[in-house]
C-alpha positions, 0 to 999 in steps of 0.5 A: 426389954424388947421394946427398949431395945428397938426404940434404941435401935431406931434413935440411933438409925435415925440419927445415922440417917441425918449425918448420911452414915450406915452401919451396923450399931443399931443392931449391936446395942440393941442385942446388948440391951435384949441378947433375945431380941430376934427370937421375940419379933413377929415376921413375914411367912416369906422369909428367904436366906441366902449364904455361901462363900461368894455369890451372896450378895448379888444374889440377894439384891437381884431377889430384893428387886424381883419381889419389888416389882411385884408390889412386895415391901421387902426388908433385907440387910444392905450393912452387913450379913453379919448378926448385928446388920441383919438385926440392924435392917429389921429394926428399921422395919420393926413396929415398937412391939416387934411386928415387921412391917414388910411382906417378905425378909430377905437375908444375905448371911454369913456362912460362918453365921447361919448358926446364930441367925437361924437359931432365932429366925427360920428362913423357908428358903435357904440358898446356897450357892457355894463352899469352897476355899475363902479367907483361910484365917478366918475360916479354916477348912471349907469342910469346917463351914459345911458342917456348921451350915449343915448343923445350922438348917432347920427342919422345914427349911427348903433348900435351893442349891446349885446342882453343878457342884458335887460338894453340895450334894453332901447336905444329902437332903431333898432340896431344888437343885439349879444348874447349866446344862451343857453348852458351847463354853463347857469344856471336857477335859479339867483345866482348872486343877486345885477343886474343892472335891475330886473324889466321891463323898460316899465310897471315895472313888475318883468322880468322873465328868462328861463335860465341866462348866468351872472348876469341879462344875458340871456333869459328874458321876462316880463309876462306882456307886450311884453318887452323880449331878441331880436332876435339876429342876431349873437350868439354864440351856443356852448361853449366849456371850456374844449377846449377853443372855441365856435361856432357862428351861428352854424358854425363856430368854434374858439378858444378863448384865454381866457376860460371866459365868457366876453372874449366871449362877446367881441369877438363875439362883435368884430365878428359882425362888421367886419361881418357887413363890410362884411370882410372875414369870413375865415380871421376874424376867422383866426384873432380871433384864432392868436390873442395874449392872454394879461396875464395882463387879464387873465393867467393861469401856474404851480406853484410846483404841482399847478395851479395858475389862475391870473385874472385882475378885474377892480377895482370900477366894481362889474360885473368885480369881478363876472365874477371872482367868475363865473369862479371859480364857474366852478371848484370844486377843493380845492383852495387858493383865493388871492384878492387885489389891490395896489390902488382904482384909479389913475384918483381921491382920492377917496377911494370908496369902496361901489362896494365891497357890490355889489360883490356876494361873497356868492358863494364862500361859496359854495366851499372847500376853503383853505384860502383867502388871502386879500392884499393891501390898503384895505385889511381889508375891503374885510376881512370884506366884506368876514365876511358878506358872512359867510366866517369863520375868520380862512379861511380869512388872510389879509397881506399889501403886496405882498411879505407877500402873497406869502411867506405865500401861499408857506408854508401856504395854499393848493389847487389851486390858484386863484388870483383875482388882479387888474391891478396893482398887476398883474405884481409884482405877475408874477414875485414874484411867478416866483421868488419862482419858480426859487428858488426851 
């Protein structure tokens, strides 16, 4: 059955190859054929997982690329984190008999799907790099997917977490712990007010800071019991916006493609392991300062006399949408802020809307702003959620569509632009914006 399984699988990549179309097919019918199929292969002694609620994936091709480098035939799944993407991806690489024909496996999991992965395919390596509140419908509290990911981890998996953040702690197992020291952007006093954890996991006292990084990241401690941020093992030591690089252990220097916060956690996540498998460290950073920037995350251009910023958040994900607002919280220019998406989820009909109460639009309200323009499906409802922050109605304009927006922004509206979109607006916002551009 094993056999037969891959050979399916491998017709049906190869057909998917001549039409120019990926998906996760091969991986499903394979698993109907042998629903055992992943327990039965043969794989590499490096095998790297990465999970959490946002985060993963840009992890996850910085460490495809940094093994690479290195000479490393790497196999991970670009289709999906899901189970059927990742068995569709070591299909691909597999030998009839079930051999994998690469040096290392590098998986981007599902939180919710650690329990089907791991069971059948133990990682040496799980990343972490958050949990907290994303896409409510599907997956309930974030407490619920802690303990799933918790119950999923094997015994001799080491761990790599971000030590920042207190919630993580609660795995209470010895893993490596990555983190930002204190810089000139850490901030005292908590600006952002709906954190996933407030209190001390073990006698449930008030955590205290010494100073924050986002949301409930930082210098923690509890002033009652012993609870505080671990020693971190590798931290990032200087930031440097204005220049787009950091520093890591007080040494070494790189230069981020994107100048925001959580592209410095994923990188110096990625950092670790490959320094954990003691790969090269001219060539890791060599890796790091190459990689090439995703304008769907985050892209930065000219538009007539002013700058558009175009950040991607990941709908259903509050702590997405504050990055956002702590990137614009950096500057205090005038400015025009677009916020929409085209559509909640492709993966259910819900249309949840609750994560708009978690975003901490309030900061905004500490700035000169022009106008905000709310766009799409729900439009009316991040009008709304604006109104409660104490946004006045003259700044707030609501439109059902893009093209509405950028005309009117074009004669309409001063300041810079930040366009705060989901994935799925991204793309048609380039090329309207470009088109205007073109025409003038």
């Amino acid at each position: 059955m094993k056999t037969i399984s891959i050979i399916i699988g491998k017709i049906i990549i190869f057909f998917g190859k001549i039409l120019h179309r990926g998906s996760v097919l091969p991986g499903y019918f394979a698993l109907k054929i042998d629903k055992n199929l992943l327990k039965k292969l043969k794989l590499p002694k490096i095998i790297i997982a990465v999970t959490g609620s946002s985060g993963k994936g840009s992890t996850t091709k910085l460490l495809v690329k940094i093994f690479k480098d290195q000479n490393f035939k790497v196999t991970y799944n670009k289709e999906s984190n899901l189970t059927e993407g990742i068995t569709t991806a070591l299909i691909n690489d597999l030998t009839l008999t079930g051999k994998l024909k690469t040096d290392v496996l590098v998986m981007e999991v599902d939180e919710r799907y650690t329990k089907y992965i791991f069971k059948d395919i133990n990682p040496n390596i799980l990343v972490v790099t958050n949990i907290c509140r994303d896409q409510p419908p599907r997956q309930g509290h974030f407490d619920l997917v802690f303990e799933e990911i918790k119950k999923s981890i094997n015994k001799d998996t080491l761990l790599v977490l971000n030590g920042d953040d207190p919630y993580l702690r609660k795995f209470n197992k010895d893993a490596i712990y990555y983190g930002i020291e204190k810089n000139k952007y850490s901030y005292k006093e908590n600006i952002f007010m709906n954190l996933n954890i407030n209190y001390c996991p073990i006698c449930n006292n008030k955590l205290k800071y010494n100073y924050y990084n986002f949301e409930n990241n930082g210098d923690y401690f509890c002033s009652k019991c012993d609870f505080k941020r671990p020693d971190i093992n590798y931290k990032v030591t200087n930031i440097d916006y204005e220049n787009n690089s950091i520093e890591i252990n007080n040494k070494n220097k790189i230069d981020m493609g994107y100048n925001i916060l959580f592209s410095i956690y994923n990188t110096l996540a990625a950092y670790t392991v490959a320094d954990i498998y003691k790969l090269n460290e001219n060539k890791i950073i060599y890796s790091i300062n190459e990689m090439k920037k995703d304008k769907k995350i985050y892209n930065t251009y000219d538009y007539k006399d002013r700058k558009i910023t175009v950040l991607n958040n990941k709908n259903e994900n509050n702590s997405t949408f504050n990055q956002s607002l702590l990137y614009i919280n950096r500057f205090k220019d005038e400015k025009t802020i677009i916020i929409g998406w085209k559509e909640i989820s492709r993966r259910y009909n819900f249309n949840d809307i609750s994560w708009l109460y978690d975003i901490d639009f309030e900061i905004l309200n500490k700035h000169n702003i022009n106008k905000i323009i709310c766009v799409g499906i729900n439009r009316y409802d991040i009008a709304t959620r604006l109104k409660l922050a104490d946004i006045t109605s003259d700044k707030i304009i609501t439109f059902e569509t893009l093209n509405e927006t950028i005309t009117y922004i074009d004669k309409n509206t001063k300041g810079n632009i930040y366009a705060i979109l989901n994935f799925d607006y991204i793309k048609p916002f380039n090329k309207l914006i470009g088109s205007v551009i073109d025409d003038n």
